[in-house]
N, C-alpha and C positions, 0 to 999 in steps of 0.2 A: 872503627866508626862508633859515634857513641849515638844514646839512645832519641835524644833530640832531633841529631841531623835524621836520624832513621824514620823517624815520627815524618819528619817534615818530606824525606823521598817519598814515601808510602802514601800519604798526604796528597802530594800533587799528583802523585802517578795515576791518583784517581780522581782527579781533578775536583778534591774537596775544597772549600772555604774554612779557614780558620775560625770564621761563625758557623758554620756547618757543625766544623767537627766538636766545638769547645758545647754546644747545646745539645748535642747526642749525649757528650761524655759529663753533661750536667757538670762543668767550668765554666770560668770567665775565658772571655777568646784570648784578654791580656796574659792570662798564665798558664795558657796553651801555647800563645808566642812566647814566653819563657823559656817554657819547657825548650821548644823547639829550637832556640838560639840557645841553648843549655847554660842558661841565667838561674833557671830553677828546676828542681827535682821533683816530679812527682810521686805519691805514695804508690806499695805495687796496686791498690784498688784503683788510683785513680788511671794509673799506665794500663791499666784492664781495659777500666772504661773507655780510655783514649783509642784503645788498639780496639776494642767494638763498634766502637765509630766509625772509625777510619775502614774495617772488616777484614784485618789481620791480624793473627796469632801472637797472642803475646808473647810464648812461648820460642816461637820461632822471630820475633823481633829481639829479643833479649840475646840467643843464641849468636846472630848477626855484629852483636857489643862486640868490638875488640879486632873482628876482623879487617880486612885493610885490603885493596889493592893493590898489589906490589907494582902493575906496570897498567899502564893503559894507553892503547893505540887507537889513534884516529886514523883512518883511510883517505887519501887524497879524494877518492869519490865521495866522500862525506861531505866535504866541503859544498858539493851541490844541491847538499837540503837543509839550505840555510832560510828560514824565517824573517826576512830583517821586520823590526820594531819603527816605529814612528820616528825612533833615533839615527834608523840609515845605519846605524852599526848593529854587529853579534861578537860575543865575546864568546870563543866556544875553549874551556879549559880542561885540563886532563885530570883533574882530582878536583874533590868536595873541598869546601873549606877546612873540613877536621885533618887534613895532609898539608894543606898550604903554612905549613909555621914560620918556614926560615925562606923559603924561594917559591913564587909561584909561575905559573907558566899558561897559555893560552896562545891558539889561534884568533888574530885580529881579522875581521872580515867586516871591510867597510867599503858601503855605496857612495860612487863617485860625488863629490859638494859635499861628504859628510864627516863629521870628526869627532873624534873622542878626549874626553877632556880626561885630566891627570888625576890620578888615582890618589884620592883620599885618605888622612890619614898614616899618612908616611915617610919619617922622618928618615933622611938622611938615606932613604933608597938608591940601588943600582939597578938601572933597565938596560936590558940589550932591545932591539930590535934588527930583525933581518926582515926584508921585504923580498917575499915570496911569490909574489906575481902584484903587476900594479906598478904604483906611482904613490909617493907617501910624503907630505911635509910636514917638518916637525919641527917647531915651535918651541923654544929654550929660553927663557927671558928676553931679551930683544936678539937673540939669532933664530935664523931661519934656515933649516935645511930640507933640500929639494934630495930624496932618495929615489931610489927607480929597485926593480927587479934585480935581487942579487946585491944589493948594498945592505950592510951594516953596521950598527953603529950601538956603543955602548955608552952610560951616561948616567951622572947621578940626577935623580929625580929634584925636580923644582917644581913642587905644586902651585906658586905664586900662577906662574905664566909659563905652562905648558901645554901641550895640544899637540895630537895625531890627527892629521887631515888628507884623506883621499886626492889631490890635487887631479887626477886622471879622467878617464872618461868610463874604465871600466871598473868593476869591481875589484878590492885590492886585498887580500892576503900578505898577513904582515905574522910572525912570530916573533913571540913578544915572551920576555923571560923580566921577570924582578924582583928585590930583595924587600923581603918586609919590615 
């Protein structure tokens, strides 16, 4: 993991603002977000400051550099503390961005009437979807496909006119794999 995304866990864990932390550590908030999306490198005075803000070690933030983990499991009972957003979906994935380079993966968990629009930014992708409990229609240029519990389906991505939609009455569970 590098030291941005690190910055940016430690960050919310404490439920700081990017104006919070960038005026403690006497920055601008723009090159805190920098940092943080690792656009930009801070000095180690300024990574000091940032990590006294925030009220972790820089010491042991810097240590954290490099390490990685290798596997991460969600538990079916996890699924039941889910938060939905105003959006009516959660996207709950198994690695930070700094591991998603070539394939990423995530839990789809979407409230029934609600949909998730086609991921950004991504040429010439492959998604699989399995639908895992639910009802799921998905939306490929002008085809429409009606999936249920136990169906899957793999697919090169078309961000023109694509969409994942809950069609059901309950909540749906969809795992969802794609190529970046």
């Amino acid at each position: 993991m590098n030291v941005g995304t690190l910055i940016r866990k430690c960050r919310k864990e404490r439920k700081l603002t990017l104006k919070v932390v960038a005026e403690k550590a006497s920055i601008s908030e723009g090159f805190l977000s920098q940092v943080e999306n690792d656009v930009n490198s801070p000095s180690v005075d300024t990574l000091i400051r940032i990590c006294n803000a925030i009220g972790v070690d820089a010491g042991h933030l810097i240590s954290q550099v490099g390490k990685r983990r290798e596997i991460v499991v969600i538990r079916k009972s996890e699924w039941e503390e889910i938060d939905f957003s105003h959006t009516g979906f959660v996207t709950r994935r198994f690695f930070s961005p700094d591991y998603r380079t070539v394939i990423d993966s995530a839990i789809l968990v979407v409230e029934p009437g609600k949909s998730i629009p086609a991921r950004k930014n991504v040429k010439n992708g492959q998604e699989v979807l399995c639908i895992l409990k639910g009802t799921i229609e998905l939306v490929l240029s002008d085809e429409v496909y009606a999936l249920i519990e136990g169906d899957c389906v793999h697919y090169f991505s078309n961000r023109d006119n694509e969409k994942i939609t809950n069609t059901g009455s309950t909540t749906s569970f969809v795992l969802w794999v794609g190529t970046m």
